[in-house]
C-alpha positions in Angstrom: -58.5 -61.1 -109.8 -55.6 -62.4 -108.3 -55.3 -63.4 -104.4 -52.6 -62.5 -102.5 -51.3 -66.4 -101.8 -51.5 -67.0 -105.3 -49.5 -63.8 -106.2 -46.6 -64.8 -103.0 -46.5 -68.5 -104.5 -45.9 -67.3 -107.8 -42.8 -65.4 -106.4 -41.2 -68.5 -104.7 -42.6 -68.2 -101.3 -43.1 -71.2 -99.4 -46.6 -72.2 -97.0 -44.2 -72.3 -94.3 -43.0 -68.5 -94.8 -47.1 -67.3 -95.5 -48.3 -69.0 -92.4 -45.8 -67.3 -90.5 -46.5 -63.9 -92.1 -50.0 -64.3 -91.0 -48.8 -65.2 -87.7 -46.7 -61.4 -87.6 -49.6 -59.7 -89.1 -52.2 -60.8 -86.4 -49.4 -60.2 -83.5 -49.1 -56.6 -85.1 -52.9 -56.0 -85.1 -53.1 -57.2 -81.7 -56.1 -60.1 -82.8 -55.8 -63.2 -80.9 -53.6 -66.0 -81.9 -56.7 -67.8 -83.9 -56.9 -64.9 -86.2 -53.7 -65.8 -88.1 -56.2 -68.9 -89.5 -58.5 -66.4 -90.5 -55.9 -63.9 -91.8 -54.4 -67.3 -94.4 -58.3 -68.0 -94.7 -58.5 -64.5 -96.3 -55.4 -64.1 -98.0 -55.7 -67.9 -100.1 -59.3 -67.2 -101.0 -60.4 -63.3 -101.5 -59.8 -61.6 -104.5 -56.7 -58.4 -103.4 -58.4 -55.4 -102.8 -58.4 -52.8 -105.9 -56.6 -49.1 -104.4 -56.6 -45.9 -106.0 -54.4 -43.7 -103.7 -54.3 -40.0 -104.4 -52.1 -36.9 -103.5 -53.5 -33.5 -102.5 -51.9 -30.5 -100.7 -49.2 -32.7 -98.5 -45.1 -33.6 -98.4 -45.2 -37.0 -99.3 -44.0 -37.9 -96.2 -47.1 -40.4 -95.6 -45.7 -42.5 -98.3 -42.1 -42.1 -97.1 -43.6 -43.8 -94.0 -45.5 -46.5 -95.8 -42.6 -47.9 -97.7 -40.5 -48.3 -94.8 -42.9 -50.8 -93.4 -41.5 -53.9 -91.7 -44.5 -56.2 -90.7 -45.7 -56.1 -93.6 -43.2 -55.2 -95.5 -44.7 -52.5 -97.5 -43.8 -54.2 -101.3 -45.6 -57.5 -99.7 -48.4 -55.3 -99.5 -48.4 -53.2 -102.2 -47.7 -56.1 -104.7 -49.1 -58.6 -103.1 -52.0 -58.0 -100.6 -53.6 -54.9 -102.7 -53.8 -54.4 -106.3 -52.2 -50.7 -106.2 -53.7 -49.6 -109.4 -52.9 -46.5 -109.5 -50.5 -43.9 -107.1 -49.1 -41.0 -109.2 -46.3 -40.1 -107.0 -44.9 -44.3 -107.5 -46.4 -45.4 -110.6 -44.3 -45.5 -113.8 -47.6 -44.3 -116.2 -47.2 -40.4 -116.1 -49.5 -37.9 -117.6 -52.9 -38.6 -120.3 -52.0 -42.9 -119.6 -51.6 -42.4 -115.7 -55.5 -40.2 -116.2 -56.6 -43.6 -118.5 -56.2 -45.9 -115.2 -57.5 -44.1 -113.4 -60.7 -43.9 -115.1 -60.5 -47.7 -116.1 -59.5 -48.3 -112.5 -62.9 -46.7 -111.6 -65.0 -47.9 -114.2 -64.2 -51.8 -113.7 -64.0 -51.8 -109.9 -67.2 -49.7 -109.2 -68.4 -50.1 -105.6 -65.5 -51.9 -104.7 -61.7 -50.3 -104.2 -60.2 -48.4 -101.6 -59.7 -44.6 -101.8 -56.6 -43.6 -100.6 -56.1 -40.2 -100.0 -52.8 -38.2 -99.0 -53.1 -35.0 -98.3 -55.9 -32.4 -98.4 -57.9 -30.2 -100.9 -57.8 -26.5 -100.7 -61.6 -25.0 -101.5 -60.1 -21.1 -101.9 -60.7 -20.1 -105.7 -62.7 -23.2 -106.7 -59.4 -25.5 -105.6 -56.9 -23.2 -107.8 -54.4 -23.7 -105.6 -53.9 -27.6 -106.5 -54.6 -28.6 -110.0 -54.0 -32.5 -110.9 -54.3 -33.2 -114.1 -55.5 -30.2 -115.3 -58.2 -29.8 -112.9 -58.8 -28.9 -109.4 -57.4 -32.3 -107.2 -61.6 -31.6 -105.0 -62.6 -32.4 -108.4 -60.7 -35.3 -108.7 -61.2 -36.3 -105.0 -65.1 -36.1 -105.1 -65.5 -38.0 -108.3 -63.2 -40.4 -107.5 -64.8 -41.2 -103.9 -68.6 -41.4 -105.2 -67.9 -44.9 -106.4 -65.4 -46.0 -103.9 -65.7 -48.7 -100.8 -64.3 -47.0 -98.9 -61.8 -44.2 -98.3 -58.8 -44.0 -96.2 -57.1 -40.4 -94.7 -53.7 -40.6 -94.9 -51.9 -38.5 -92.5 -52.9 -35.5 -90.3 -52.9 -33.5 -93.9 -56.3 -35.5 -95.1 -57.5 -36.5 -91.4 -57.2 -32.7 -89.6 -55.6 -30.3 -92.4 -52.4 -29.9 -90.8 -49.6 -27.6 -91.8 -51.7 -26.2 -94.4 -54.7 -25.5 -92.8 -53.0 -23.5 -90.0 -53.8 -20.3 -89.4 -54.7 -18.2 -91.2 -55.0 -20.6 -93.8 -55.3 -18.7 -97.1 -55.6 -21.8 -99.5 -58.7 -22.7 -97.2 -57.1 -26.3 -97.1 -60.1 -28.6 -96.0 -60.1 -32.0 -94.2 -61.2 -34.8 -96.2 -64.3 -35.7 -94.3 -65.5 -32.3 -94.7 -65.7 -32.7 -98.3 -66.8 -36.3 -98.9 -70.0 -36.6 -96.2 -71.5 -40.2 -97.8 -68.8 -42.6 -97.7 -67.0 -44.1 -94.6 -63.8 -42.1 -93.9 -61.1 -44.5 -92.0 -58.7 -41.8 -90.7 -55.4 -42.7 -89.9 -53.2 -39.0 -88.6 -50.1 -38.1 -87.5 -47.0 -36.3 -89.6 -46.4 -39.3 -90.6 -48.4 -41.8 -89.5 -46.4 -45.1 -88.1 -45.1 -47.1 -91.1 -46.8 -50.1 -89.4 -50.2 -48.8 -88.5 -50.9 -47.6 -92.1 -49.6 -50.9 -93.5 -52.0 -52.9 -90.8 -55.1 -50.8 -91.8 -54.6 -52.2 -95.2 -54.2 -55.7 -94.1 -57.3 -55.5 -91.7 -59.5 -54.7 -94.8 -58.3 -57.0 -96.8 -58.3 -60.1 -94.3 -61.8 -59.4 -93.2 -63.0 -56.6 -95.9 -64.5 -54.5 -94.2 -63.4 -51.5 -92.1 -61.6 -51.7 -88.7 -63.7 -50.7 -85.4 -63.1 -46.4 -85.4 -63.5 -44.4 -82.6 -65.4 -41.1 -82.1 -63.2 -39.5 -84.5 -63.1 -42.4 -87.3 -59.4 -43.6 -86.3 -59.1 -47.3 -85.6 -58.7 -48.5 -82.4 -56.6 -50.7 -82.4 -53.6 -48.1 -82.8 -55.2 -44.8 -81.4 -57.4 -46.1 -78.5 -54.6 -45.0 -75.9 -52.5 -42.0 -75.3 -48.8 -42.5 -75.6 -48.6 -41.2 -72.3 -50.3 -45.0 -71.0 -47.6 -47.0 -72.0 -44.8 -44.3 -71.8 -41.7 -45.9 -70.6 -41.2 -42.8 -69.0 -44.6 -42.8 -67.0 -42.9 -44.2 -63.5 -40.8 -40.8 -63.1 -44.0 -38.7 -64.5 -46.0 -40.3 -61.5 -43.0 -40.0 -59.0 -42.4 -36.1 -60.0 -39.7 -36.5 -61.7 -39.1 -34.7 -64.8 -36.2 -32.7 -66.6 -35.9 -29.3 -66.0 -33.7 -28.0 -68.7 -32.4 -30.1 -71.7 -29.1 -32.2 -71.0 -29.3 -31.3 -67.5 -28.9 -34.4 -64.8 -32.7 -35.3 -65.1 -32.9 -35.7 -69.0 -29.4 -37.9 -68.4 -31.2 -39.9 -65.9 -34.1 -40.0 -68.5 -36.5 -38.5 -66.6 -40.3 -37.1 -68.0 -40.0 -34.6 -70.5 -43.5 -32.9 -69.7 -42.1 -29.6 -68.3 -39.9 -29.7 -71.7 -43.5 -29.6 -73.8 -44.0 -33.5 -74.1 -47.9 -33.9 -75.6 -48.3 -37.5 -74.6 -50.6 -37.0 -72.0 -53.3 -35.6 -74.6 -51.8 -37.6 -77.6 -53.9 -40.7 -79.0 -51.1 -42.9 -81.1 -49.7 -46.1 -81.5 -45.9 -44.6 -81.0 -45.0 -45.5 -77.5 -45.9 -49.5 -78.3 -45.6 -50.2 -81.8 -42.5 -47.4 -82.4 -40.5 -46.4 -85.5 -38.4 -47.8 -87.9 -39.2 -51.2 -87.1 -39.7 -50.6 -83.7 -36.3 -49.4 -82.9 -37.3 -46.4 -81.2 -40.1 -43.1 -81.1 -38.7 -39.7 -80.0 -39.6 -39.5 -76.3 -36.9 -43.2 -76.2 -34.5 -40.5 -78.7 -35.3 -37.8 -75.8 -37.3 -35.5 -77.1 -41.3 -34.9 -76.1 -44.2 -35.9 -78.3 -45.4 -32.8 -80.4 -48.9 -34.1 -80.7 -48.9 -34.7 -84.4 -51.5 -37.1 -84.5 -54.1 -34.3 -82.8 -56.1 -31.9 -84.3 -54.7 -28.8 -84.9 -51.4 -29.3 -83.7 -49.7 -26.7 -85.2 -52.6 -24.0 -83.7 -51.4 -24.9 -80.4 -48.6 -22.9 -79.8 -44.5 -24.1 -80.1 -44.0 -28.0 -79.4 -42.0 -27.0 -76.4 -44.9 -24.9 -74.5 -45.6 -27.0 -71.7 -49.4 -28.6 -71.3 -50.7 -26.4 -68.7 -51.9 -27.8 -65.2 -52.7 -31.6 -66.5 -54.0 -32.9 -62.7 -53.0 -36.5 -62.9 -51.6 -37.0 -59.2 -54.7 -36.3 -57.2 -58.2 -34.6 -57.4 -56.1 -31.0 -56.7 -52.2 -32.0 -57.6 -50.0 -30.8 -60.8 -47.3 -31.3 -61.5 -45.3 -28.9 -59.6 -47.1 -29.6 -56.7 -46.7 -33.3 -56.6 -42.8 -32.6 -57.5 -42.8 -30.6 -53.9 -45.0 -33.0 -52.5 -42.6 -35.8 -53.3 -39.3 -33.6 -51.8 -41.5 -32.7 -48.7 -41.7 -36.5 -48.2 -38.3 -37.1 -48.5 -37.6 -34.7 -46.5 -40.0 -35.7 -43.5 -39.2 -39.1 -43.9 -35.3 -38.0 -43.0 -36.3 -36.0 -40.7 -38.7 -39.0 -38.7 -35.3 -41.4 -39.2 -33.1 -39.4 -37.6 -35.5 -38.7 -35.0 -36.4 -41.8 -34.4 -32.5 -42.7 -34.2 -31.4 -40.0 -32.0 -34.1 -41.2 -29.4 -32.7 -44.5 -29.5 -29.5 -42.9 -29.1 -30.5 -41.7 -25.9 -32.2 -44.4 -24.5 -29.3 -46.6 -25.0 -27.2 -44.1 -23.3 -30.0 -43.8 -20.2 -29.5 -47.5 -20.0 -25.9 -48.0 -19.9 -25.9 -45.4 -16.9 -28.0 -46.7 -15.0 -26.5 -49.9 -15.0 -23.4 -48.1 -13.8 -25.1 -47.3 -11.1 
C-alpha cells in the first residue's frame, strides 16, 4: 500500500509544503513541537490506514462536518492520509459493487482498518427499522467490526444515541458500544462533532497507529478533557456575576454570560471554546447563543436548551449564581457607601480645621 508522502508527491506537493503540514497537524493535536518529526516519520514510511466508514440511523451531518475540515483539510485526508475504501453516502460504487468492496475491503485488510461508524443501530424488530443493503445495518455493523482495528463513533448518534434514542425511543436505537463489547470503541460526540477534532483522530492513528489516550467515557483527551466552560471567553463575567438576563437586553450587548439563558458549558466536555468552527472563526456562545450540550449524553432528555442548569455552586462552598450576582451589587454598593463616608469625614475635618485657624 501506498503512504501518504508518496500519494502528496505524486500530486505535485513539495517537502517544503509536507513538513509544514506536519508542523499544523501537531499544533492542532496539541503534541509538542518534536512531534511534527514524528508525524513526517509516520506519514513517509507507514502504509495509509485502510477505512471502512458506515451509516446507521443519523443526518449525515457528521460527514457535513468532516469535509469542511481545514487542518487537515479533509480531501488531504481522505485521499491522502487514509485509504477510504469504502463510504456509501460519498463513494461513486452504488448498490451489489458498493456490497463487493465492502466484502473485499474486509477480506484483504483483516485485523487491520478502521471502522467508522455514523450513526446508530436500532435493535426494535431485529433492526427493521434500518435495512442496508438488504439487511438489518446491526448486521452489517457487527460483522463488519469483528475483523476491524479498531472502531470509531462518529457523532453523539453512534457515541450516546441522540435524537433517535430519545424518549421514548420506539426504534430502540442503541449506542454503538452497546452492541460491539470486544473491540476498542474511540468515541468522538457532539451534533456534529468539530470538523477538526474528527479529522485529528484520524491523523493521530495514522501517525502513531494506535488509538489516542480516552478518558472514562472512551473520548480522546486531547479534545474533550475540559469543559467549554474552562476556556470560555465569557468566563470573566460568569465569575464576576454577570450574565444576560433576557436576550438582546444591555447584558447580552455587552456580551455578558449566557448561563441564566440555558448555556450548558459548565457541564459540557468539548473542544468548541478553543479549537472553534468553521476554521476556527467562531462556536455559538462567540455567535451569542449558549452551548446546548450536544456532546453529553442524553442531551435531548434533559429538558429545552434554554432551561437554565440549576444551582451550579462555582463561586464559593454555598454561592450560585444569583447569590454571587447580589453579592457582587452589595459590594458595590458598600464600597460607595464607605467612599462617600470616608469623603464626607474628610469634608468635615477640613472644615474643623479652617475654623479653628480663624480663630
Amino acid at each position: 500500500m501506498e503512504t501518504f508522502y508518496s500519494v502528496i508527491r505524486r500530486q505535485g506537493i513539495t517537502r517544503r509544503s509536507f513538513y509544514k503540514f506536519c508542523s499544523l497537524t501537531a499544533t492542532s493535536l496539541g503534541l509538542e513541537p518534536l512531534a511534527a518529526g514524528r508525524i513526517a516519520n509516520a506519514l513517509e514510511t507507514k502504509p495509509r490506514v485502510p477505512v471502512i466508514w458506515m451509516h446507521g440511523l443519523e443526518c449525515t451531518c457528521c460527514s457535513e462536518s468532516f469535509i469542511r475540515s481545514a487542518h487537515p483539510l479533509a480531501k488531504d485526508a481522505v485521499l491522502s492520509m487514509i485509504s477510504l475504501d469504502y463510504d456509501d453516502t460519498i463513494m461513486a460504487a452504488a448498490g451489489h459493487q458498493a456490497e463487493a468492496i465492502l466484502e473485499e475491503t474486509r477480506a484483504k485488510h483483516k485485523g487491520q482498518y478502521i471502522l467508522a461508524v455514523e450513526g446508530n443501530p436500532p435493535l426494535n424488530e431485529g433492526g427493521m427499522f434500518c435495512i442496508d443493503g438488504g439487511k438489518p445495518f446491526v448486521e452489517k455493523l457487527k460483522l463488519m467490526a469483528d475483523d476491524a482495528m479498531a472502531i470509531v463513533a462518529w457523532g453523539a448518534c453512534a457515541s450516546w444515541g441522540c435524537v433517535q434514542a430519545a424518549k421514548p425511543n420506539p426504534t430502540q436505537a442503541t449506542p454503538i458500544d452497546q452492541v460491539i463489547t470486544n473491540k476498542p470503541i474511540i468515541k468522538v460526540p457532539g451534533c456534529p462533532p468539530i470538523a477538526e477534532v474528527m479529522t485529528g483522530v484520524v491523523t493521530f492513528i495514522t501517525t502513531f497507529g494506535r488509538l489516542p489516550e480516552l478518558d472514562r467515557q472512551g473520548r480522546p483527551k486531547m479534545f474533550y478533557s475540559q469543559r467549554i466552560h474552562d476556556k470560555c471567553y465569557r468566563r470573566s463575567h460568569f465569575d464576576a456575576g454577570q450574565f444576560v438576563e433576557e436576550w438582546d437586553d444591555e447584558a447580552a450587548r455587552r456580551g455578558y454570560c449566557l448561563y441564566k439563558m440555558g448555556c450548558k458549558g459548565p457541564t459540557t466536555y468539548n473542544a468548541c471554546s478553543t479549537v472553534r468552527w468553521n476554521g476556527g472563526v467562531s462556536f455559538p456562545i462567540q455567535s451569542g447563543h449558549g452551548c446546548i450540550g450536544c456532546s453529553e449524553d442524553g442531551f435531548w432528555d434533559e429538558g429545552s436548551f434554554y432551561d437554565r442548569l440549576t444551582n451550579i455552586k462555582q463561586f464559593g462552598i454555598e454561592k450560585n449564581a444569583d447569590q454571587i450576582g447580589m453579592a457582587a451589587a452589595g459590594a458595590v454598593g458598600a464600597a460607595v457607601a464607605v467612599h462617600a463616608a470616608v469623603t464626607a469625614v474628610k469634608r468635615l475635618a477640613s472644615k474643623r480645621e479652617d475654623a479653628n485657624q480663624d480663630h
